[in-house]
C-alpha positions in Angstrom: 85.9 94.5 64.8 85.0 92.4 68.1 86.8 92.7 71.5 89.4 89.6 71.0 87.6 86.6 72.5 90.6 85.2 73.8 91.3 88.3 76.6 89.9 87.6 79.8 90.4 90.4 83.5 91.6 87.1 85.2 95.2 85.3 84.3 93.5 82.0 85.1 89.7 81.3 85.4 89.1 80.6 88.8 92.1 82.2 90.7 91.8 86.2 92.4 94.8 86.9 90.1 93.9 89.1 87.4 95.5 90.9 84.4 95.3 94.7 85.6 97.0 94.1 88.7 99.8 92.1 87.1 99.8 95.4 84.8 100.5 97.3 87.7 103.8 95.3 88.4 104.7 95.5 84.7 104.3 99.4 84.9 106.3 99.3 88.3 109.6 97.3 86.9 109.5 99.2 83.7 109.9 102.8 85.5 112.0 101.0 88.0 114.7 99.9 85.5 114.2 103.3 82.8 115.1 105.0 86.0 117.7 102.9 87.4 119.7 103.3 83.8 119.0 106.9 83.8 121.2 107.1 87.8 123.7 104.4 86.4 124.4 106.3 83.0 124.5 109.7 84.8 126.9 108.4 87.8 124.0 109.9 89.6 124.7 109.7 93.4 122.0 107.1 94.7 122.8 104.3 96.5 120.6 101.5 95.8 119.0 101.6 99.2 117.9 104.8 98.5 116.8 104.0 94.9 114.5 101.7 96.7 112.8 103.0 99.0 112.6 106.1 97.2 110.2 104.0 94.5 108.7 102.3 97.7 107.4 105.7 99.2 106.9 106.8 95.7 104.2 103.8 94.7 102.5 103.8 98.1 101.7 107.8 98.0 100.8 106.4 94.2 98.3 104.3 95.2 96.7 105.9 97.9 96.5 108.8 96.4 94.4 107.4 93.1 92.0 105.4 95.4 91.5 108.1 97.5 91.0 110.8 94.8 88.6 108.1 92.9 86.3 107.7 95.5 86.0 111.4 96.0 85.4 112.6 92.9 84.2 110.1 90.7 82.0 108.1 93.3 78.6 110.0 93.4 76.7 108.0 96.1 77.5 108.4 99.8 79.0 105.0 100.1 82.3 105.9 100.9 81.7 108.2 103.6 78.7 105.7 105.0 81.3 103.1 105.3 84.9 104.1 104.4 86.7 101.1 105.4 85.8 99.8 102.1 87.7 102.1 100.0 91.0 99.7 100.5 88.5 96.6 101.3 89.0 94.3 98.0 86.0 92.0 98.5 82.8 92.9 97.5 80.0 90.3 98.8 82.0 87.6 99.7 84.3 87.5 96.2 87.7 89.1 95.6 87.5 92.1 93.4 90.4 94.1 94.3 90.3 97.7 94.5 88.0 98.9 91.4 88.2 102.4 90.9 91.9 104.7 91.0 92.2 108.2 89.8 95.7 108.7 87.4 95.5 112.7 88.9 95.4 111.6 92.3 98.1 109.1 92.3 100.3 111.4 90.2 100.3 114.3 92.4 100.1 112.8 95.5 103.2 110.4 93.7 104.7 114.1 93.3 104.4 114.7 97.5 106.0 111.7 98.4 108.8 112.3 96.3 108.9 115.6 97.2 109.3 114.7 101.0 111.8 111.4 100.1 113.9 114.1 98.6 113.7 116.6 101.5 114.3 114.1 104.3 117.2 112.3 101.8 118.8 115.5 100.8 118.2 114.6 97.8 117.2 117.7 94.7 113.7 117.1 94.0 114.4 118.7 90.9 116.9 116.3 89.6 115.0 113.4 91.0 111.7 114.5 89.4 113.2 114.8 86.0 114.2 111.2 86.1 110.8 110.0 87.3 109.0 111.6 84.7 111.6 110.5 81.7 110.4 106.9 83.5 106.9 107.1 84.2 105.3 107.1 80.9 106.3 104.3 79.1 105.5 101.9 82.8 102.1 104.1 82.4 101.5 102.0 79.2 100.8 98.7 80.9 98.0 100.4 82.6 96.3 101.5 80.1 96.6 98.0 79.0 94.8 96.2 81.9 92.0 99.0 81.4 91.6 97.7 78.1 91.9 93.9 79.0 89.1 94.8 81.9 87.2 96.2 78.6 86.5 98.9 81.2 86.9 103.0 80.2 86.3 102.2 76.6 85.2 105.2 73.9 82.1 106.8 72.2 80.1 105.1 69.7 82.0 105.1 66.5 81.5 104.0 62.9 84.9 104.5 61.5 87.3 101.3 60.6 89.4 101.4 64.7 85.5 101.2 66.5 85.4 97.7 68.4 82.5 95.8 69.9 83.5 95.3 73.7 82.3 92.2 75.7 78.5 92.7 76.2 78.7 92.3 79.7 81.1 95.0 80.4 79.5 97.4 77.8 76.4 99.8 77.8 73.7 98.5 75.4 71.9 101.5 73.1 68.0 101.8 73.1 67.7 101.1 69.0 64.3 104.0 69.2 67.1 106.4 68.9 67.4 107.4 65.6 71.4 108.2 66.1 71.3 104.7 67.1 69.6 103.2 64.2 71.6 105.4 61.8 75.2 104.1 63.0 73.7 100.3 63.2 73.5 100.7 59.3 76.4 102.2 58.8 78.5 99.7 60.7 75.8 96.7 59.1 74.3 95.7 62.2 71.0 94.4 61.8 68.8 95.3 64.7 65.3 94.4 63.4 63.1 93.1 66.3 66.1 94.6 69.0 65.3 96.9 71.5 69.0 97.5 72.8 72.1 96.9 70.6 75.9 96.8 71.5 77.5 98.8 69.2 81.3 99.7 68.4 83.2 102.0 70.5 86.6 103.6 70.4 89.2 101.8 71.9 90.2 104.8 73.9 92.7 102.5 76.0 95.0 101.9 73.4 94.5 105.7 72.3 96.1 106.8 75.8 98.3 103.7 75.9 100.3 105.2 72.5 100.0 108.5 73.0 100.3 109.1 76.7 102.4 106.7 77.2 104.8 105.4 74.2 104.6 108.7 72.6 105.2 110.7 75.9 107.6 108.6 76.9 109.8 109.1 73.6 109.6 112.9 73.9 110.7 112.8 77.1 113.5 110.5 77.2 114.8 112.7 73.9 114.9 115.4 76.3 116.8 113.8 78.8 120.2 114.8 77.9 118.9 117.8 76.2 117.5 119.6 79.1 118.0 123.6 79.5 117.7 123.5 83.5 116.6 121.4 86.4 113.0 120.6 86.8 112.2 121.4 83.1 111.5 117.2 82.8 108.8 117.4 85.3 107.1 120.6 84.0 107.2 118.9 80.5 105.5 115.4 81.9 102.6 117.1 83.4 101.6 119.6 80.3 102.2 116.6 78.2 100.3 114.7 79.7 97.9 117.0 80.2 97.6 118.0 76.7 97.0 113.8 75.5 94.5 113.2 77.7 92.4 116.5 77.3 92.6 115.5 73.3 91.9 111.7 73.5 89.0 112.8 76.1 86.8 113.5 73.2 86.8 109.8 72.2 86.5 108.5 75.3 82.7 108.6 76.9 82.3 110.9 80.2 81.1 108.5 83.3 77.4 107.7 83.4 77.1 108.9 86.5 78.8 112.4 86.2 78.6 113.4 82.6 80.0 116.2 81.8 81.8 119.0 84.7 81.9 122.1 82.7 79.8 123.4 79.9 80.3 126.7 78.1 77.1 125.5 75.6 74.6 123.3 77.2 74.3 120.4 75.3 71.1 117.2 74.8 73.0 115.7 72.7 73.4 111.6 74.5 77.8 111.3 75.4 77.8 107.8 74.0 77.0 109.6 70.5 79.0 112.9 70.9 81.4 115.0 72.9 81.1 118.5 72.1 84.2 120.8 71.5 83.0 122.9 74.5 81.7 120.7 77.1 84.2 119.4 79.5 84.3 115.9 81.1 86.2 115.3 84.8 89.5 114.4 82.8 89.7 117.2 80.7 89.2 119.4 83.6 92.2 117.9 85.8 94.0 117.9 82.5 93.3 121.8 82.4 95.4 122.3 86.0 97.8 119.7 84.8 98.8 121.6 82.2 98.6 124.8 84.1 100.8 123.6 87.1 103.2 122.3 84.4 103.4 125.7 82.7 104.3 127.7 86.2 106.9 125.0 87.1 108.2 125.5 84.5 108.2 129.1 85.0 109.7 128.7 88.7 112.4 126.2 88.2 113.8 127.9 85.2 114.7 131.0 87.5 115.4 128.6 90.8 118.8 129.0 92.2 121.6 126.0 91.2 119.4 125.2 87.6 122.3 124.2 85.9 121.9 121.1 84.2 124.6 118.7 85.2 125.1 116.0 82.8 127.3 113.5 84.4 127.8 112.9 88.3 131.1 111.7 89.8 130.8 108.1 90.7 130.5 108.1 94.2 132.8 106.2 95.6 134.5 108.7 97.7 132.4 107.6 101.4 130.3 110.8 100.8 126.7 111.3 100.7 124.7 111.4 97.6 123.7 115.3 98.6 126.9 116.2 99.1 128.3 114.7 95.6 125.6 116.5 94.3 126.4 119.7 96.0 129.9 119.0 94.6 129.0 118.8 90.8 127.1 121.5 91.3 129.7 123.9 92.6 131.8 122.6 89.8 129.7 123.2 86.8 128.9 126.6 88.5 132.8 127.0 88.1 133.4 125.7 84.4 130.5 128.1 83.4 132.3 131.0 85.1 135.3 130.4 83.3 133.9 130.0 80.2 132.4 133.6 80.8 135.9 134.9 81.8 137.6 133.6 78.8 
């Protein structure tokens, strides 16, 4: 099938608004409001003040965190460090571009510190704060996916099966037809290249793979878990190997950058990455997704054996002039109690 011809990056042709950063506000308001219920249903003790700027500091470490990992490990040229004013410069030649390039890893554990220190300096316990980020975060992380795909940016290997889709020739790298792997998937998908010495062919719409899976499907194992938790913290840990897991799968459909390839290879491969991504070669995704999964597994580890890990359900409502630490010093003390007696009896 063909990219839809309708989609286009900008809202209106002509204007420096475009779809991927209006995906970004999309993705913010979701996780605000999944998160918001989640303090509202649990009597949680947040004010909104605090609700606020805890998402304030949260997005900002966010998004300096993914440009700033982006143009450290995925820029290969020396541009960056040459000029590094223009890693938050959004013009490029006179035209507004915005800022092209951000890192999910890097704005998701950078994200992580600036929670981390919003709860410290609040009072706050980053483990029961964490926990409802990451029952939020996933299904917000859908909309970005979505702007990658409207961009018709990050799109998959060359594909013959019935989901491969011809992206927008300007945004897509054309195939040398001498390649007999090319030839061979021109006829299977009935392209006629006779006389053509490069040929757009279709890809996987690797986009929409992450969009379901990391997000929608993440987002619904989570949330299950919400109420089901066995201890503080065990949210977080869950996010990152799931995560982790998703994207190290859906990274074999997705092509490695051009300019990188692939990080890590047990078996050295020729093989071209538009055509095929070996079981054991690695791309700069899977790789992150490799310590995602392994920091989630020794959270996990840690916070199930933290002090206080009881799981408190429901908060009291907060309307007693105290803090939000100490109502949740308070409910802790008191589950502690109803467990003790339910030992004693």
């Amino acid at each position: 099938m063909n990219f839809p011809s309708w989609i286009t990056p900008e809202v209106i042709q002509g204007l420096p608004v475009r779809w991927y950063g209006l995906m970004f506000i999309f993705a913010f308001a979701t996780a605000y409001l999944l998160y918001r219920k989640q303090v509202k249903e649990r009597k949680f003790p947040m004010t909104e003040d605090d609700l606020s700027s805890l998402f304030f500091w949260g997005i900002l470490g966010l998004l300096l965190g993914a440009r700033l990992f982006s143009t450290i490990i995925y820029e290969t040229s020396d541009i960056y460090r040459r000029e590094p004013w223009l890693i938050f410069w959004p013009f490029r030649n006179g035209r507004f571009t915005g800022l092209q390039g951000m890192s999910y890893h890097g704005g998701a554990f950078a994200g992580l510190l600036a929670v981390i220190i919003f709860a410290k300096v609040k009072k706050y316990s980053f483990r029961e704060i964490g926990d409802m980020f990451a029952a939020a975060i996933p299904l917000g992380y859908t909309f970005g996916r979505m702007g990658n795909f409207i961009n018709a940016e990050l799109y998959g290997r060359v594909t013959t099966g019935p989901l491969g889709m011809i992206f927008p020739d300007k945004t897509t790298e054309f195939l040398s037809t001498s390649e007999s792997w090319v030839q061979e998937a021109a006829a299977k998908v009935g392209i006629d290249i006779t006389g053509l010495a490069q040929v757009n062919l279709p890809r996987h719409p690797s986009q929409l793979y992450e969009a379901l899976f990391e997000g929608i499907v993440l987002w619904a194992i989570i949330w299950f878990f919400r109420n089901r938790k066995p201890f503080k913290g065990f949210l977080v840990g869950l996010y990152f190997i799931g995560y982790g897991f998703f994207r190290f799968i859906i990274e074999y459909f997705r092509e490695p950058d051009s300019n990188i390839g692939y990080r890590f290879e047990i078996v050295e491969t020729t093989l071209p990455t538009a055509y095929a991504h070996p079981l054991l070669s690695f791309s700069t995704g899977q790789v992150l997704c490799f310590f995602m999964m392994l920091f989630g597994i020794i959270w996990l580890i840690i916070a199930s054996r933290l002090p206080n890990r009881e799981v408190i359900r429901v908060y009291d409502n907060g309307e007693n002039g105290k803090s939000g630490a100490e109502n949740a010093e308070e409910a802790a003390e008191r589950n502690r109690r109803r467990k003790l007696r339910k030992k004693l009896k």
